[in-house]
C-alpha positions as YAML, in Angstrom:
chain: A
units: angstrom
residues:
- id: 1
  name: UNK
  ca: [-67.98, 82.69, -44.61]
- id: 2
  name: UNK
  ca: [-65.90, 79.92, -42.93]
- id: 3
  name: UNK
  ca: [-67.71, 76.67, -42.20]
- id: 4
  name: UNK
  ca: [-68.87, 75.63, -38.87]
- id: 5
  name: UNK
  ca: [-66.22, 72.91, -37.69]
- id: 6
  name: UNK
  ca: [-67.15, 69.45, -37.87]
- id: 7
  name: UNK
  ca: [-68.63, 67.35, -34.93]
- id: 8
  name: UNK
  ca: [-66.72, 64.24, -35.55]
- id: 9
  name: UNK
  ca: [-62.95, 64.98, -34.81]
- id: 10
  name: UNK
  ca: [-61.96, 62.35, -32.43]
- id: 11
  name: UNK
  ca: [-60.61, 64.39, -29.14]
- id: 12
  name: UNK
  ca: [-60.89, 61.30, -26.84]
- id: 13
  name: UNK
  ca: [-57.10, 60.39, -28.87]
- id: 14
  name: UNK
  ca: [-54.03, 62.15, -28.95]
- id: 15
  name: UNK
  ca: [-54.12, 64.45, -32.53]
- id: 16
  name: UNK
  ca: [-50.99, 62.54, -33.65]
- id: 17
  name: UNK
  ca: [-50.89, 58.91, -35.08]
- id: 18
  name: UNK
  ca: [-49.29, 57.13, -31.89]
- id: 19
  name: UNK
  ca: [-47.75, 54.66, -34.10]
- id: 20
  name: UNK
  ca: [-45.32, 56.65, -35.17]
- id: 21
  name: UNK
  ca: [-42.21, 57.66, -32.99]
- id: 22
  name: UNK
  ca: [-42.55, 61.45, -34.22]
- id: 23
  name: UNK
  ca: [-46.30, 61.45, -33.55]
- id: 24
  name: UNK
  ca: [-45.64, 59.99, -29.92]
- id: 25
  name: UNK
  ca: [-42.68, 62.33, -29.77]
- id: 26
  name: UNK
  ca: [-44.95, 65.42, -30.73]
- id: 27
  name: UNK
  ca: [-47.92, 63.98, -28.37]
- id: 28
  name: UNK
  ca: [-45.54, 63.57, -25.25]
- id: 29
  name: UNK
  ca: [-43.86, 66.80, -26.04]
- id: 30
  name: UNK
  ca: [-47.22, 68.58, -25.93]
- id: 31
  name: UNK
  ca: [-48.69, 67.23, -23.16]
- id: 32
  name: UNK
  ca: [-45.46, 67.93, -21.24]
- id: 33
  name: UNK
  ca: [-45.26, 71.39, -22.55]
- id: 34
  name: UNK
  ca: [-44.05, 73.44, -19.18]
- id: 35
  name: UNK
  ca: [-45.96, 77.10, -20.24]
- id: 36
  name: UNK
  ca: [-49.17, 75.29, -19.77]
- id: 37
  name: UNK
  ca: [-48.32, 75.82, -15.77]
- id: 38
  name: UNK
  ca: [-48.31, 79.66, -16.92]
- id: 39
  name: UNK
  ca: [-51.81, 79.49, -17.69]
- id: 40
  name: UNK
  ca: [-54.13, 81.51, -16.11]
- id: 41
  name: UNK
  ca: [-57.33, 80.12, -14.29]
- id: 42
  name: UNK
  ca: [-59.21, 82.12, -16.93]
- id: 43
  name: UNK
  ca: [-57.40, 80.45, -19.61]
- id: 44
  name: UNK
  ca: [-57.85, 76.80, -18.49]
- id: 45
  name: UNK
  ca: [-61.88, 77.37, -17.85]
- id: 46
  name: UNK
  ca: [-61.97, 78.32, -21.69]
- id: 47
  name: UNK
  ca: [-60.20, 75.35, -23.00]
- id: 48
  name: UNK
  ca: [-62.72, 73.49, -20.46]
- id: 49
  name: UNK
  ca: [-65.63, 74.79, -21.25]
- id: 50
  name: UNK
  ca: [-64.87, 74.02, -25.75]
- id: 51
  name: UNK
  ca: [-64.06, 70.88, -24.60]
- id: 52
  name: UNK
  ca: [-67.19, 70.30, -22.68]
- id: 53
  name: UNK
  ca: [-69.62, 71.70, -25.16]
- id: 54
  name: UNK
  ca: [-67.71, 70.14, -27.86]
- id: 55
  name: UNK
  ca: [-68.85, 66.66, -26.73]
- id: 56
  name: UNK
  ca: [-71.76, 67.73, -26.31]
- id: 57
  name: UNK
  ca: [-72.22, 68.66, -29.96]
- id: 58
  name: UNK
  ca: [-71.58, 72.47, -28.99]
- id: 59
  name: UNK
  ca: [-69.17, 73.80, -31.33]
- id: 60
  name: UNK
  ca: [-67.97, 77.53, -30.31]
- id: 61
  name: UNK
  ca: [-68.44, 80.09, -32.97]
- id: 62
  name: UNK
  ca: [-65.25, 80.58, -35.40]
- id: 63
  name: UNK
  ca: [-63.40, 77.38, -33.46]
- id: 64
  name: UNK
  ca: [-61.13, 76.09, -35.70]
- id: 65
  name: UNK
  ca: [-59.50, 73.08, -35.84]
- id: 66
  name: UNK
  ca: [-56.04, 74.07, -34.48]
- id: 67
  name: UNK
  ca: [-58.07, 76.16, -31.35]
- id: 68
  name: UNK
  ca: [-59.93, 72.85, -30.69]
- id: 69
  name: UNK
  ca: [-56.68, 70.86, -30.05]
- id: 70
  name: UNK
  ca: [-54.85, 73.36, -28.43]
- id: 71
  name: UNK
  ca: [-58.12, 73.26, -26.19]
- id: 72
  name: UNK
  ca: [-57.98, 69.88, -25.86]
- id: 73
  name: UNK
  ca: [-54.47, 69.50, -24.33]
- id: 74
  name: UNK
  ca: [-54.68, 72.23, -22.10]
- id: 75
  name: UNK
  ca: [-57.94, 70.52, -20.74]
- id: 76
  name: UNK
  ca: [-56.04, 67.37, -20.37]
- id: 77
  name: UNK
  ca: [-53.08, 69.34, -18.55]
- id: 78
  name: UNK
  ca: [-54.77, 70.69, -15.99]
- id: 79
  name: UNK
  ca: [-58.20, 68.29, -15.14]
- id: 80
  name: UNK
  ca: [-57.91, 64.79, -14.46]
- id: 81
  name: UNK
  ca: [-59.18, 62.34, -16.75]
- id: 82
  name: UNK
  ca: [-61.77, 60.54, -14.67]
- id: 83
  name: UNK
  ca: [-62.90, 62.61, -11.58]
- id: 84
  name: UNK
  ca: [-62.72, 66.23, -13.76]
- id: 85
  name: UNK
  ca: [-61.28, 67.98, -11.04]
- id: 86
  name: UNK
  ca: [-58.35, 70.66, -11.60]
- id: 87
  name: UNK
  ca: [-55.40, 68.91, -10.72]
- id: 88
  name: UNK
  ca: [-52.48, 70.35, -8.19]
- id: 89
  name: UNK
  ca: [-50.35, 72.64, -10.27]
- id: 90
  name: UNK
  ca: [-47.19, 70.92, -9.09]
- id: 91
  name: UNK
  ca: [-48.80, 67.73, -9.79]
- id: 92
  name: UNK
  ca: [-49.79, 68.07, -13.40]
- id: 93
  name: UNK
  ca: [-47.53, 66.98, -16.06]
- id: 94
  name: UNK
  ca: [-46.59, 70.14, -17.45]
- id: 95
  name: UNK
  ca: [-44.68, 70.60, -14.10]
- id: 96
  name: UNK
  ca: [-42.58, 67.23, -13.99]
- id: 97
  name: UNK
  ca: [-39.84, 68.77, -16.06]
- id: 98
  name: UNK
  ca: [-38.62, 71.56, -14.73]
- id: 99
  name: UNK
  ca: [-39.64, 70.11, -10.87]
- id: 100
  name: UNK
  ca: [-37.64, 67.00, -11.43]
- id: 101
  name: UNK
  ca: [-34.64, 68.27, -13.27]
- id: 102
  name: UNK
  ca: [-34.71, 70.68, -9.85]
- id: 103
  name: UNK
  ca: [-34.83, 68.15, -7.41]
- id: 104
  name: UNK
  ca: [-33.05, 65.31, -9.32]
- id: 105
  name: UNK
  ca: [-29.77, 67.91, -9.76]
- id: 106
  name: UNK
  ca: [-30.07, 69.08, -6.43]
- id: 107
  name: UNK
  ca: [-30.32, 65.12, -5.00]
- id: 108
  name: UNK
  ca: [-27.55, 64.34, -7.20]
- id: 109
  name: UNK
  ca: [-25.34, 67.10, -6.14]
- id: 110
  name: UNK
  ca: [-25.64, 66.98, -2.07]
- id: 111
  name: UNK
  ca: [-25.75, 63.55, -1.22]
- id: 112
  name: UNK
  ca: [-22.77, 63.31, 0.88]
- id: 113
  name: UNK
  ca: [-23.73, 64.50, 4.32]
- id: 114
  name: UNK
  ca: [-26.95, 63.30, 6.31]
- id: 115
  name: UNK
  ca: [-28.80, 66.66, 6.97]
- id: 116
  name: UNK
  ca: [-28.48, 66.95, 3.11]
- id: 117
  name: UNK
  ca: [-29.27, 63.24, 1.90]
- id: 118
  name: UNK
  ca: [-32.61, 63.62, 4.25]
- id: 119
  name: UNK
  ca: [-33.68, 66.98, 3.25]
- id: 120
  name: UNK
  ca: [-33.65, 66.24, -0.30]
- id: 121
  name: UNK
  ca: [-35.37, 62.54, -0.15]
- id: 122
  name: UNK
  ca: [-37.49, 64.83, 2.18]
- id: 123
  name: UNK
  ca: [-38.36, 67.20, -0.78]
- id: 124
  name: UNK
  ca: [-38.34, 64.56, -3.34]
- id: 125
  name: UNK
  ca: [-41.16, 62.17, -1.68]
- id: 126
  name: UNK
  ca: [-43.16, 64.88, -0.82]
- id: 127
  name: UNK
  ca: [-43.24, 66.27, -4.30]
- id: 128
  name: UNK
  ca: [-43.75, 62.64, -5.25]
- id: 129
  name: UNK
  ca: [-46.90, 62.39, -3.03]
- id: 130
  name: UNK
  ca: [-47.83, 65.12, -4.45]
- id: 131
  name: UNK
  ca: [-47.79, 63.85, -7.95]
- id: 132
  name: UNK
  ca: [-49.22, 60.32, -7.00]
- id: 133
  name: UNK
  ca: [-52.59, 62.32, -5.64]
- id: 134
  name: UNK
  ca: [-52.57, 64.17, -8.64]
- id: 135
  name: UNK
  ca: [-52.39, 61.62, -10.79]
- id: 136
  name: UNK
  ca: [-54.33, 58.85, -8.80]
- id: 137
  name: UNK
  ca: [-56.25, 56.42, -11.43]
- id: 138
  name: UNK
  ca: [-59.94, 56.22, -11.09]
- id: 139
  name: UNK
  ca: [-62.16, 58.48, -9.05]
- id: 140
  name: UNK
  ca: [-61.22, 56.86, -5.89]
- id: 141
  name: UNK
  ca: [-60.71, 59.43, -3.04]
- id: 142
  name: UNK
  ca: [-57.33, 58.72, -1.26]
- id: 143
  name: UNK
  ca: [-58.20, 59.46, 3.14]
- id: 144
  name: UNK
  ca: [-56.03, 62.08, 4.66]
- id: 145
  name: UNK
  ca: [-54.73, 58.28, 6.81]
- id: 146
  name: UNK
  ca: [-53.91, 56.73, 3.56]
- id: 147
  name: UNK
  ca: [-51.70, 59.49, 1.72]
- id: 148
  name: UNK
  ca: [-49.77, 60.35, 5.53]
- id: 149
  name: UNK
  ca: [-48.99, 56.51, 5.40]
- id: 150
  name: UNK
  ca: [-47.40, 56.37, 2.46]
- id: 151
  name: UNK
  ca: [-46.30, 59.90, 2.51]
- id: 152
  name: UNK
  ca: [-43.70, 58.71, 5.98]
- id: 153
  name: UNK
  ca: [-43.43, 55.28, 4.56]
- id: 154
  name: UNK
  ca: [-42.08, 56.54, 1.68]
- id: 155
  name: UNK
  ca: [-39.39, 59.42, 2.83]
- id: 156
  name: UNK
  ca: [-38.36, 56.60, 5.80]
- id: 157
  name: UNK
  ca: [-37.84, 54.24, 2.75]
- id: 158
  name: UNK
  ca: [-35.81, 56.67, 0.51]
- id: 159
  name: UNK
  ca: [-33.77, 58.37, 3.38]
- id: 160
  name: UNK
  ca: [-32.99, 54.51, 5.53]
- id: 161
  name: UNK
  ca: [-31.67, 53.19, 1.66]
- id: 162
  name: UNK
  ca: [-29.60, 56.69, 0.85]
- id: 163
  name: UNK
  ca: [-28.14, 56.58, 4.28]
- id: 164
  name: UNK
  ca: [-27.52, 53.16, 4.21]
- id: 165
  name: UNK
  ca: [-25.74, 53.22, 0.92]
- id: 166
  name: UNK
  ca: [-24.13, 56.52, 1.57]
- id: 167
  name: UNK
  ca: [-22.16, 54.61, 4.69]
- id: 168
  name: UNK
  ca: [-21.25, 51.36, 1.99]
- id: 169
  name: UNK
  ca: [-20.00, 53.58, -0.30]
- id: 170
  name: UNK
  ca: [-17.67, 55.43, 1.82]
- id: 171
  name: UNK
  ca: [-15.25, 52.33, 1.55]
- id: 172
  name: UNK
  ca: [-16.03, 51.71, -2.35]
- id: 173
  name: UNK
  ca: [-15.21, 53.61, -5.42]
- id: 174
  name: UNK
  ca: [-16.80, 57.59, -5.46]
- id: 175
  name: UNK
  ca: [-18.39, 56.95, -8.31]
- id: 176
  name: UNK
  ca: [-20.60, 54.69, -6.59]
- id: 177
  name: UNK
  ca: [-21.85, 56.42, -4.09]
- id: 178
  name: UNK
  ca: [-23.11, 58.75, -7.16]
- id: 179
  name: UNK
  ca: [-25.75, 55.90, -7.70]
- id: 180
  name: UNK
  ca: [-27.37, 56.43, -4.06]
- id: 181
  name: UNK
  ca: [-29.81, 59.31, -4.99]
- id: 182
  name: UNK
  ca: [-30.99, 56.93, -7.85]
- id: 183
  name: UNK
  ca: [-31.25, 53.74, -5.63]
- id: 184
  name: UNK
  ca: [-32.75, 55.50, -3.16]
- id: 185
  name: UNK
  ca: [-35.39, 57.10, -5.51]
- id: 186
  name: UNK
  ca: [-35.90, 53.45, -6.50]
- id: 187
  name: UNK
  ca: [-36.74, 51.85, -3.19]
- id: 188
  name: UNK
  ca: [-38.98, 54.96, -2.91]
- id: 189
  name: UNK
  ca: [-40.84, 54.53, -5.51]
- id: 190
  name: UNK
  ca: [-41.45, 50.46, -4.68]
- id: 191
  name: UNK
  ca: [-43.25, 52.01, -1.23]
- id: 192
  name: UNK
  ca: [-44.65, 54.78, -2.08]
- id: 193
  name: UNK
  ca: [-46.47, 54.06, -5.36]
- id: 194
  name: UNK
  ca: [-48.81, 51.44, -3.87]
- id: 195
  name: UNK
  ca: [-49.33, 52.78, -0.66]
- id: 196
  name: UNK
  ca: [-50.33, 55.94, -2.31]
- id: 197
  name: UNK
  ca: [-53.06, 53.79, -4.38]
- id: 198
  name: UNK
  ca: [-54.25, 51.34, -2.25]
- id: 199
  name: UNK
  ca: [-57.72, 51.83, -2.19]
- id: 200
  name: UNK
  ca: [-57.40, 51.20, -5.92]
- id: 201
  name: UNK
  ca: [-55.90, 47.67, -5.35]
- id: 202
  name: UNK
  ca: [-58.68, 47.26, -2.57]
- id: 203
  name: UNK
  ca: [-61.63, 48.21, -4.63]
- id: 204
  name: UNK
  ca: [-60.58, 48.00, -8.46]
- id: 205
  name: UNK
  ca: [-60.21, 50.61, -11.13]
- id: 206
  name: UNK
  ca: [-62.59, 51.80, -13.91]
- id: 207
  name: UNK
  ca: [-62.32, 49.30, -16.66]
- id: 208
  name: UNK
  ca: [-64.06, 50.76, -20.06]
- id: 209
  name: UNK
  ca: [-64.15, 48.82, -23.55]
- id: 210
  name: UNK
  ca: [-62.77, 50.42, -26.84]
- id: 211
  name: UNK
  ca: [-65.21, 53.13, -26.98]
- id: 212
  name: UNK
  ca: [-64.85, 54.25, -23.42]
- id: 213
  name: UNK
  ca: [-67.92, 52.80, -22.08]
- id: 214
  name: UNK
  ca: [-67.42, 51.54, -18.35]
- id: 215
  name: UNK
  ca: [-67.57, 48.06, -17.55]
- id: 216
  name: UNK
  ca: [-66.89, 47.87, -13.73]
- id: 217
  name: UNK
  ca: [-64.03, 48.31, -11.57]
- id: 218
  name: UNK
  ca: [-61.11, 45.41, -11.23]
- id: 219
  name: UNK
  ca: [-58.43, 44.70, -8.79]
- id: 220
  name: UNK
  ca: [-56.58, 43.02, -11.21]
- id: 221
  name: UNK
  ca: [-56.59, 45.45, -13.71]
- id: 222
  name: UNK
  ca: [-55.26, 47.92, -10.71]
- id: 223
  name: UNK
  ca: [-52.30, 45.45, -9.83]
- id: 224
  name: UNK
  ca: [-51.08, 45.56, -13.31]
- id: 225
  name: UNK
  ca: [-51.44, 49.41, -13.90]
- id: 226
  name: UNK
  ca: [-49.51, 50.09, -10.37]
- id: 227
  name: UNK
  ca: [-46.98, 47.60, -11.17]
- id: 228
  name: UNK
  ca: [-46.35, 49.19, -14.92]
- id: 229
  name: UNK
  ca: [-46.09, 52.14, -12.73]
- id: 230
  name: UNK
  ca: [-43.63, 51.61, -10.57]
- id: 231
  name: UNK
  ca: [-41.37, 50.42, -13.21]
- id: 232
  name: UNK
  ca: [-41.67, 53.09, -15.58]
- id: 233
  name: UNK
  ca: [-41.03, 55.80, -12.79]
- id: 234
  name: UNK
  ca: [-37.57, 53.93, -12.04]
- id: 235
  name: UNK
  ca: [-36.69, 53.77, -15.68]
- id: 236
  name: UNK
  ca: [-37.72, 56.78, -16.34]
- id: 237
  name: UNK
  ca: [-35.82, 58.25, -13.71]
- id: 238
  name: UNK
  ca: [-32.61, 55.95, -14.65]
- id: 239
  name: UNK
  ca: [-31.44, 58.41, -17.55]
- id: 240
  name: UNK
  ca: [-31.50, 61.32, -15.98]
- id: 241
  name: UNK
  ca: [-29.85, 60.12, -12.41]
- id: 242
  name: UNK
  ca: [-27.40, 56.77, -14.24]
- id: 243
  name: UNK
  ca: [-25.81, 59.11, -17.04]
- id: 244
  name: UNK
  ca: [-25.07, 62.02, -14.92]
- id: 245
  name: UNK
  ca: [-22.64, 60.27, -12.32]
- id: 246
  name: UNK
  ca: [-20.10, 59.06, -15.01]
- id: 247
  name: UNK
  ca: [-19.98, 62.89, -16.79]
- id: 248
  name: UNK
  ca: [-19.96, 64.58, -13.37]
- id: 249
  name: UNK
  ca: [-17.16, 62.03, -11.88]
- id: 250
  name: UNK
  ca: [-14.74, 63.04, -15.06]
- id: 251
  name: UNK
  ca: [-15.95, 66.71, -14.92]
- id: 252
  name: UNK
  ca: [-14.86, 67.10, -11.20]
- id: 253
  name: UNK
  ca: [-11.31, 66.09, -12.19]
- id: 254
  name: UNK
  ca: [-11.48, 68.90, -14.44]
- id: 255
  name: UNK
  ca: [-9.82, 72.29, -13.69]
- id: 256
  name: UNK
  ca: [-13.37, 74.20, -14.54]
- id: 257
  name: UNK
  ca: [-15.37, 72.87, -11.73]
- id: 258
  name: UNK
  ca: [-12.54, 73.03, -9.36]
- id: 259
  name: UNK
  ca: [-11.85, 76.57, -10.08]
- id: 260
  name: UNK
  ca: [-15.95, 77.19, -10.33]
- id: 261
  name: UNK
  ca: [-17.07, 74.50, -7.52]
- id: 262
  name: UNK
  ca: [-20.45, 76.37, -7.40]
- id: 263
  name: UNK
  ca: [-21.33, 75.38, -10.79]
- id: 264
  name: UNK
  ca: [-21.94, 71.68, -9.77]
- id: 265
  name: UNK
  ca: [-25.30, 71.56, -9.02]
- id: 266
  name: UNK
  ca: [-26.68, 74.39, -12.31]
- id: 267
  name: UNK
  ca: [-24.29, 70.83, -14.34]
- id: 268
  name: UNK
  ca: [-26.33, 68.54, -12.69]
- id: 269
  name: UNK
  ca: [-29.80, 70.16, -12.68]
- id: 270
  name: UNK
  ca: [-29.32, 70.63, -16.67]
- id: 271
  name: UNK
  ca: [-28.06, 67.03, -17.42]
- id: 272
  name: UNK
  ca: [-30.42, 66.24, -15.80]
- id: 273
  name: UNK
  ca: [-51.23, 56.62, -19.64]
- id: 274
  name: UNK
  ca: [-53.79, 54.42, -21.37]
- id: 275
  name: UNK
  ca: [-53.60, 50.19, -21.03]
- id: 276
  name: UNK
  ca: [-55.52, 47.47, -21.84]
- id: 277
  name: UNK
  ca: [-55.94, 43.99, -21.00]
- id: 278
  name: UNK
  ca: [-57.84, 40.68, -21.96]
- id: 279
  name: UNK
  ca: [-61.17, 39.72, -20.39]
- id: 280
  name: UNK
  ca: [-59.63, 36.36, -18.75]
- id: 281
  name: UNK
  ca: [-57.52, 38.43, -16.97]
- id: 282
  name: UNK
  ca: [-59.91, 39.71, -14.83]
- id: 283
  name: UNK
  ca: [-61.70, 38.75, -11.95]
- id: 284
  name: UNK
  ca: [-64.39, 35.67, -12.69]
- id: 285
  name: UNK
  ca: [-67.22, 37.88, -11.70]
- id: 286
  name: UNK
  ca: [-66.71, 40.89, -13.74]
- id: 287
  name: UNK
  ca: [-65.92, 38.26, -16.37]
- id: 288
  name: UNK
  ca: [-69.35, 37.20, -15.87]
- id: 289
  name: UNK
  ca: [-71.52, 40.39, -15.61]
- id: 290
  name: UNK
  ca: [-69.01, 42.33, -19.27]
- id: 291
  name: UNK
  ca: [-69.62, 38.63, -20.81]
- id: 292
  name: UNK
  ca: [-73.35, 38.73, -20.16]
- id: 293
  name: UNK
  ca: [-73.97, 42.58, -20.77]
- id: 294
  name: UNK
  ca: [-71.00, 43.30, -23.63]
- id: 295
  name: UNK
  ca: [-70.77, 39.91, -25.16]
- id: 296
  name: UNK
  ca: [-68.55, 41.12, -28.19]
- id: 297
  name: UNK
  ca: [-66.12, 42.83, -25.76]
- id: 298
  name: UNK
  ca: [-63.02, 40.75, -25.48]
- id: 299
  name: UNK
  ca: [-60.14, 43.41, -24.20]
- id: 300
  name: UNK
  ca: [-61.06, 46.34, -21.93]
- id: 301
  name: UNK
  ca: [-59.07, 49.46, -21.21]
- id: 302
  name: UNK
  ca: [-57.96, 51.65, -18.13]
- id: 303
  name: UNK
  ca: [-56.26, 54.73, -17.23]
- id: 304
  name: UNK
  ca: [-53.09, 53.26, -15.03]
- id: 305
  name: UNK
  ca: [-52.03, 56.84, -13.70]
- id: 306
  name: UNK
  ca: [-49.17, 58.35, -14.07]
...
């Protein structure tokens, strides 16, 4: 008879060692895994409910290892981290690569006229709003006011830069006016990122120490996660929207795509989480109350959103 599985397996941390590229690679590549959108609500209440009793020191009969941490990042695909709820399917991580390489390719490919630039940015912000809910840090409720603000701040930014750009570039190289999608998804992201969270900069985010136990909430620590935000979204973005200009620019002067026009956009569409921070960094009267309650506790640790 197979024995019970242990208690003490660590599910809090990713199964890989993270300091190692291929165990970051195999972590990332997991929790992006696109099938787990083809889950079933009956699927993703199992992996929640093993997860749940497993912290609980409920281990489910015949669970074995393997079922655990498959459990485990399907739990973490589809609930967020601190409020529990199940997340927006389009907004869960599983979703970002097939949704971007969609909209990215499509942005990249009809950016030359206006109804096409603004539809696009259109799709784009709302899809980012979309994610930015999804993926808000904290448990923090965002007001129907707060998201339609930066919801219209945002697609006004994006579309006023692409348009803008669009009319420089007319009298500059074409290959330029390739980059417009990307600066445009740049300026975007500047507005819409802390708009999106501003209650968080208003009234802090969960702060824990190393063993997840909550300190109190800090502004500080929610200025740094937004701003870490912000710049990973534009660099993450740059590979997929900076490589693909120079390759399509060259491939245009081909005779394939001129003979096949219609295969632009399939080309383009297919070339297409946790910090930490010292104590003095915070504010002086959280300082105060983790000094006087945690005394050992010298960084703590927060979940800056996606």
């Amino acid at each position: 008879m197979a024995a019970e599985l242990s208690t003490s397996i660590n599910i809090k941390e990713p199964r890989w060692d993270q300091g190692t590229f291929l165990g970051r690679a195999k972590h990332f590549f997991t929790v992006t895994d696109p099938r787990n959108i083809l889950l079933s609500n009956e699927q993703l209440e199992k992996a929640h409910q093993i997860i749940h009793d497993y912290k609980q020191g409920i281990v489910s009969p015949g669970l074995t290892e393997d079922e655990l941490w498959r459990a485990k990042y399907v739990f973490d695909s589809a609930f967020h981290p601190d409020t529990g709820e199940k997340m927006i399917l389009i907004g869960r991580m599983s979703a970002q690569v097939p949704m971007n390489m969609t909209i990215t390719g499509c942005m990249m490919t009809f950016y030359k006229t206006t109804p096409a630039v603004v539809f696009w940015q259109w799709i784009n912000q709302s899809f980012n709003a979309i994610v930015n809910y999804t993926n808000r840090s904290g448990d923090a409720p965002i007001t129907v006011n707060q998201l339609g603000t930066a919801y219209v701040s945002a697609t006004t930014g994006a579309v006023v830069t692409a348009l803008g750009l669009n009319a420089l570039s007319k009298h500059i190289s074409p290959l330029i006016g390739r980059f417009v999608p990307f600066a445009a998804v740049a300026a975007a992201n500047c507005i819409n990122i802390p708009l999106m969270r501003q209650r968080e900069l208003k009234h802090g985010i969960p702060v824990t120490d190393e063993n997840d136990n909550r300190l109190g909430e800090s502004t500080n620590a929610a200025q740094q996660a937004i701003t870490q935000v912000v710049i990973s979204r534009i660099l993450m973005a740059a590979p997929g929207m900076a490589i693909p200009p120079f390759l399509m620019n060259s491939l245009e002067k081909k005779a394939f795509l001129k003979r096949f026009p219609w295969m632009n956009a399939p080309i383009q569409v297919g070339l297409v989480g946790i910090c930490s921070m010292s104590i003095s960094r915070l504010e002086p009267a959280l300082q105060e109350k983790i000094r006087a309650s945690h005394p050992g506790v010298e960084r703590v640790y927060f979940n800056k959103g996606l």
